[in-house]
ROSE-723175 format. One line per 8 residues: number of its first residue (from 0); their letters; for each residue x, y, z of C-alpha. Coordinates in Angstrom, 2 decimals. Example, Ala and Ser with C-alpha at 12.3 -4.5 7.8 and 13.67 -1.06 7.14 Angstrom:
2
0	as	12.30:-4.50:7.80; 13.67:-1.06:7.14;
This chain:
290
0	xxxxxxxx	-28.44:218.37:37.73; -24.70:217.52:36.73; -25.71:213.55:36.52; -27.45:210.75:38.27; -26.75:209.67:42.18; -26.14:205.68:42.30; -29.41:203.94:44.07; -28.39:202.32:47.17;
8	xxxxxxxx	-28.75:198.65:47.32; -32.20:198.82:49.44; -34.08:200.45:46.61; -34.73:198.08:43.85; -37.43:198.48:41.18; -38.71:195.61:39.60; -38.97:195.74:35.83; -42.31:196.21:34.18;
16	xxxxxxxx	-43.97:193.38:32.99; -44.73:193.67:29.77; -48.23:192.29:29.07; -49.95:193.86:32.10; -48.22:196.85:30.60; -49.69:196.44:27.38; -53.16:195.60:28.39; -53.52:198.81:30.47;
24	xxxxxxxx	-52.13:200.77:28.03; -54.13:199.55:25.51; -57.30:200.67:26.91; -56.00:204.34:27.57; -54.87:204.27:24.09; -58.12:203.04:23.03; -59.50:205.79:24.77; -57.45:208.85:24.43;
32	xxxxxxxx	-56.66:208.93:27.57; -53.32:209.72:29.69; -52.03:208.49:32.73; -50.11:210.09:35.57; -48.24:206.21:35.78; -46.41:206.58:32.36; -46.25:210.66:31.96; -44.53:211.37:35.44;
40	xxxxxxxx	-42.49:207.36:35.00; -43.81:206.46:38.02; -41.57:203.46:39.65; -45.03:201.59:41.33; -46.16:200.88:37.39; -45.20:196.87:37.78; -47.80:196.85:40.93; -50.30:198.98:39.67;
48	xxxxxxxx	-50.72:197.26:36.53; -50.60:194.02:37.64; -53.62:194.80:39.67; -55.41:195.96:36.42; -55.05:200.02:37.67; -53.54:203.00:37.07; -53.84:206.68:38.01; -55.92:208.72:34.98;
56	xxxxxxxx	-54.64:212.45:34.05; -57.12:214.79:33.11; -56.75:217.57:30.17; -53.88:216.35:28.03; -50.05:215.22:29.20; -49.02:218.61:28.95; -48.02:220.75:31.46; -48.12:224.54:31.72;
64	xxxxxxxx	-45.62:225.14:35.39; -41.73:224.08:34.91; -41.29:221.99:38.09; -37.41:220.45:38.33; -38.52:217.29:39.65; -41.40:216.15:37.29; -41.37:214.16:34.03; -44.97:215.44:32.59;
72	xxxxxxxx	-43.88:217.42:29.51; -44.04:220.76:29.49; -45.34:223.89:26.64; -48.48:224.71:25.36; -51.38:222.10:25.78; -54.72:221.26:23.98; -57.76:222.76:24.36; -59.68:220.60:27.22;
80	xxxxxxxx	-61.11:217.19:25.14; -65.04:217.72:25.97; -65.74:213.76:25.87; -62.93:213.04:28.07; -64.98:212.16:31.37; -67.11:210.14:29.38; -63.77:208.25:28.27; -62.64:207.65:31.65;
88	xxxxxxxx	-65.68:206.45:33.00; -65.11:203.57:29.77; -62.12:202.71:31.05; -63.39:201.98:34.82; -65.88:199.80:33.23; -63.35:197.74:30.94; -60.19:197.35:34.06; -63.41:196.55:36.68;
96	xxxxxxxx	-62.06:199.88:38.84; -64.24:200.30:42.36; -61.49:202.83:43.44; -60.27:205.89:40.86; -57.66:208.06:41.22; -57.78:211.26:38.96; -55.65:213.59:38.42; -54.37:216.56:35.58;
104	xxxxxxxx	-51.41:218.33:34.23; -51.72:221.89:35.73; -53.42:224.04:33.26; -52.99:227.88:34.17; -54.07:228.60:30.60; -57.71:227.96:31.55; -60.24:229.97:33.66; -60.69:227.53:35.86;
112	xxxxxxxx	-57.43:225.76:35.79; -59.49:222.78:34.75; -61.76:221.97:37.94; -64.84:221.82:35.92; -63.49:219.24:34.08; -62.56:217.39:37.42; -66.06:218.08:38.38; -67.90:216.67:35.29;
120	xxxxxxxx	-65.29:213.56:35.27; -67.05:212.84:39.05; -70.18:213.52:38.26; -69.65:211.23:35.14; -68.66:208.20:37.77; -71.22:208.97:40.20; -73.60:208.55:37.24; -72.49:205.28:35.99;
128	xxxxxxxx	-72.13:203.75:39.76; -72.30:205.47:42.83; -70.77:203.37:44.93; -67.33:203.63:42.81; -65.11:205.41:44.80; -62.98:208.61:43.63; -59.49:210.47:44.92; -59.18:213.39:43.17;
136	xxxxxxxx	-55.53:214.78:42.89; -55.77:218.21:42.33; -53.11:221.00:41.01; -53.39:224.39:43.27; -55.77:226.07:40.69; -53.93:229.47:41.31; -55.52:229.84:44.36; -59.14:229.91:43.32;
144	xxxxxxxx	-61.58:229.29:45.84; -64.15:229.06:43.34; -62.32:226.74:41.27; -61.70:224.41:44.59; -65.52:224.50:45.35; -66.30:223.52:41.85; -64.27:220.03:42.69; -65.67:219.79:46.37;
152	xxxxxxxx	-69.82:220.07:45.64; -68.28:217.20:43.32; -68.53:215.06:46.38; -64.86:213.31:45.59; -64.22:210.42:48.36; -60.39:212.20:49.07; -59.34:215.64:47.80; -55.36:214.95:47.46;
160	xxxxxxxx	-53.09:218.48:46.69; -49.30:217.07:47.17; -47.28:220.24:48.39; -44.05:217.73:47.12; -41.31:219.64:49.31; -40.19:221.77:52.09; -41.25:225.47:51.67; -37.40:226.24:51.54;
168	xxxxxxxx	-36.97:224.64:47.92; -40.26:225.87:46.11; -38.03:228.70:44.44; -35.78:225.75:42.88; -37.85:222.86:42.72; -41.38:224.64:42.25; -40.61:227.78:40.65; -44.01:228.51:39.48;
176	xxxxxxxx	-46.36:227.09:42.61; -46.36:228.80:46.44; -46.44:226.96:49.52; -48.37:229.05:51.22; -50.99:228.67:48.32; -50.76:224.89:48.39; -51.43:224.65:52.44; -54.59:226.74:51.90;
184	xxxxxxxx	-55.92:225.11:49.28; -56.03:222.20:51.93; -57.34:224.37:54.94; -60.01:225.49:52.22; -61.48:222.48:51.30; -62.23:221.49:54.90; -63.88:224.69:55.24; -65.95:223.76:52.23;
192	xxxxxxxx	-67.22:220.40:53.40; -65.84:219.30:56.47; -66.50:215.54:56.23; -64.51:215.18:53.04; -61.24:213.54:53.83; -57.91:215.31:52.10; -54.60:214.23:51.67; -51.00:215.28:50.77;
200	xxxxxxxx	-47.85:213.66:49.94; -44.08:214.85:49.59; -41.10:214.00:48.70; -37.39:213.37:49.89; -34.15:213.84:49.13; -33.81:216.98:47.70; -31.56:218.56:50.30; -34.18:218.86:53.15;
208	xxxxxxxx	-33.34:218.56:56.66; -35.40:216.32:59.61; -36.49:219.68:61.10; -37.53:220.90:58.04; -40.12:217.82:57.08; -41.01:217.77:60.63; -42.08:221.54:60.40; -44.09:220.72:57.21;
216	xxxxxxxx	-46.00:217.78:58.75; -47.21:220.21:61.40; -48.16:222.94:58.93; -50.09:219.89:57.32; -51.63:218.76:60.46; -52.98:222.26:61.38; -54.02:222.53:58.05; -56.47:219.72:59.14;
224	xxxxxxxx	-54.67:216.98:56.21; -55.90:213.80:57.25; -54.02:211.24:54.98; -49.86:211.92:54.32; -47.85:210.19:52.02; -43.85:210.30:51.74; -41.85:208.87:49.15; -37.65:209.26:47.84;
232	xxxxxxxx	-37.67:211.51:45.26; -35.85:209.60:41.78; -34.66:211.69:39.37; -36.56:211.13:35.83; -33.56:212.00:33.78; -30.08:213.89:33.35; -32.40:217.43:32.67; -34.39:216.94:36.08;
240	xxxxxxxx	-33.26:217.95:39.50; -30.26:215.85:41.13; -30.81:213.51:44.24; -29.01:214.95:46.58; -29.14:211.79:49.26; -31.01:208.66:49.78; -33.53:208.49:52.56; -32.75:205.11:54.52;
248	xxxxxxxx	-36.21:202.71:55.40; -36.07:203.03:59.05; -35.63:206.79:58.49; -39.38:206.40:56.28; -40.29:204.32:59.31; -39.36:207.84:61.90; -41.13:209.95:60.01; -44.34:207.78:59.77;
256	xxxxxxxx	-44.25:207.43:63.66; -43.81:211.13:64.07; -46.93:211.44:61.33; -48.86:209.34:63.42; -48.05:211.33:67.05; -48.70:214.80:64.76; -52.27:213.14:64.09; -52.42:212.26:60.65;
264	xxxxxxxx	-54.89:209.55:60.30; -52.75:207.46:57.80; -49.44:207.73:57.51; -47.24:205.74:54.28; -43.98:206.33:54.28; -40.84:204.57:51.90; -39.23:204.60:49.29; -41.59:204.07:46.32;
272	xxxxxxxx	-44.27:205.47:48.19; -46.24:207.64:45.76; -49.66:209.77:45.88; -51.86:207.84:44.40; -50.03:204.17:45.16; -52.30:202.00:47.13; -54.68:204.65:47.41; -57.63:202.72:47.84;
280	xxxxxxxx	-55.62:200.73:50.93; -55.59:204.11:52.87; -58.97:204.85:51.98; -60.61:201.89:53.66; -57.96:201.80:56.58; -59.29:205.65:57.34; -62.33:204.82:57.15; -62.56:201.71:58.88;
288	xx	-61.50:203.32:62.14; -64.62:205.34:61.98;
């Protein structure tokens, strides 16, 4: 973490436009609401909010795990805001959303680890339109299989747990979170409702080797994931964890070929590739060849 590694000349982001910035902003400040795009600095914020969208973050901007990579600030959060679904359901009705992505800050201080409040936040969009679609983002809830069924008889349209990097560099890079944990949390909630498509994402450049991302596809695979999505990891600032190395397009453009051999039924791989980026793209695409 000794300073930052110069982009290479392929990865460009574009600056944020400032009035599409404001106007999304505006209605999550309105609202008391956070989002995932500003707390974590995502680099997709120009796109995303020049479509009128953004990726909503459940139970504060606070985060309770220590993760080197991540921006979200972390300490001790707020109690869960009780009016907060019906806040977020405002907000798809002012941007015009038909696809929602929502996620949280990890919360080990609750019971639950905050899956009823992903639960009522559904249930809450179900209730204003059913046809509005939802991806649900999920931290690893400790392992709770109750906590994982609460989100599931939700009925979310994708169940999305990112296990973000090779099991190898959880001890530097996750400190707090298990691998292991993480890959059963996605075996789980096929258990739970086999028709409900789920999704993971990681990320690259933090000292893994080809083998090593291969081997986690796999464990992803037989794990039953049906959606991947890989993106270069950026470092947030001079306190995060150090890129070690660059990951080239064609490289992105390997691994989503290999994804696609391994089974995966939608594969995005590059650069700014994110989670929750074009989520609604993969969605339909998934769907449509069913």
């Amino acid at each position: 973490m000794s300073g930052y590694t110069k982009r290479p000349e392929w990865l460009k982001i574009r600056p944020l436009n400032s009035i599409r910035l404001s106007s999304v902003r505006s209605v999550s400040r309105d609202l008391k609401l956070n989002t995932v795009c500003d707390s974590a600095r995502c680099p997709n914020r120009p796109d995303c909010f020049a479509r009128n969208t953004a990726t909503f973050m459940l139970l504060g901007n606070i985060c309770t795990r220590n993760c080197t990579f991540c921006a979200v600030e972390k300490g001790r959060p707020a109690s869960p805001d009780p009016i907060e679904p019906e806040h977020i359901v405002a907000a798809i009705a002012k941007l015009n959303l038909r696809y929602v992505v929502i996620t949280s800050v990890t919360r080990d201080d609750l019971p639950d680890g905050g899956a009823s409040q992903f639960a009522q936040t559904i249930q809450s969009i179900r209730q204003y339109d059913p046809s509005i679609r939802v991806e649900v983002l999920i931290p690893d809830f400790n392992g709770s299989l109750y906590a994982l069924n609460l989100v599931i008889d939700a009925c979310p349209s994708v169940l999305n747990h990112n296990v973000e990097t090779i099991p190898r560099l959880y001890a530097e890079v996750r400190p707090e979170a298990d691998y292991r944990r993480s890959i059963r949390i996605l075996e789980q909630a096929k258990l739970l409702n086999k028709t409900i498509l789920t999704k993971s994402g990681f990320m690259l450049g933090l000292g893994e080797s080809r083998q090593e991302v291969i081997e986690l596809m796999a464990d992803l695979r037989k794990a039953g994931c049906d959606i991947l999505t890989i993106g270069q990891y950026l470092q947030p600032s001079l306190k995060h964890h150090q890129v070690l190395n660059f990951i080239r397009p064609e490289d992105f453009e390997d691994y989503a070929r290999i994804g696609e051999l391994l089974g995966f039924r939608k594969v995005i791989a590059g650069s700014l590739v994110r989670s929750s980026f074009n989520a609604a793209e993969a969605y339909l695409a998934v769907k449509e060849m069913h």
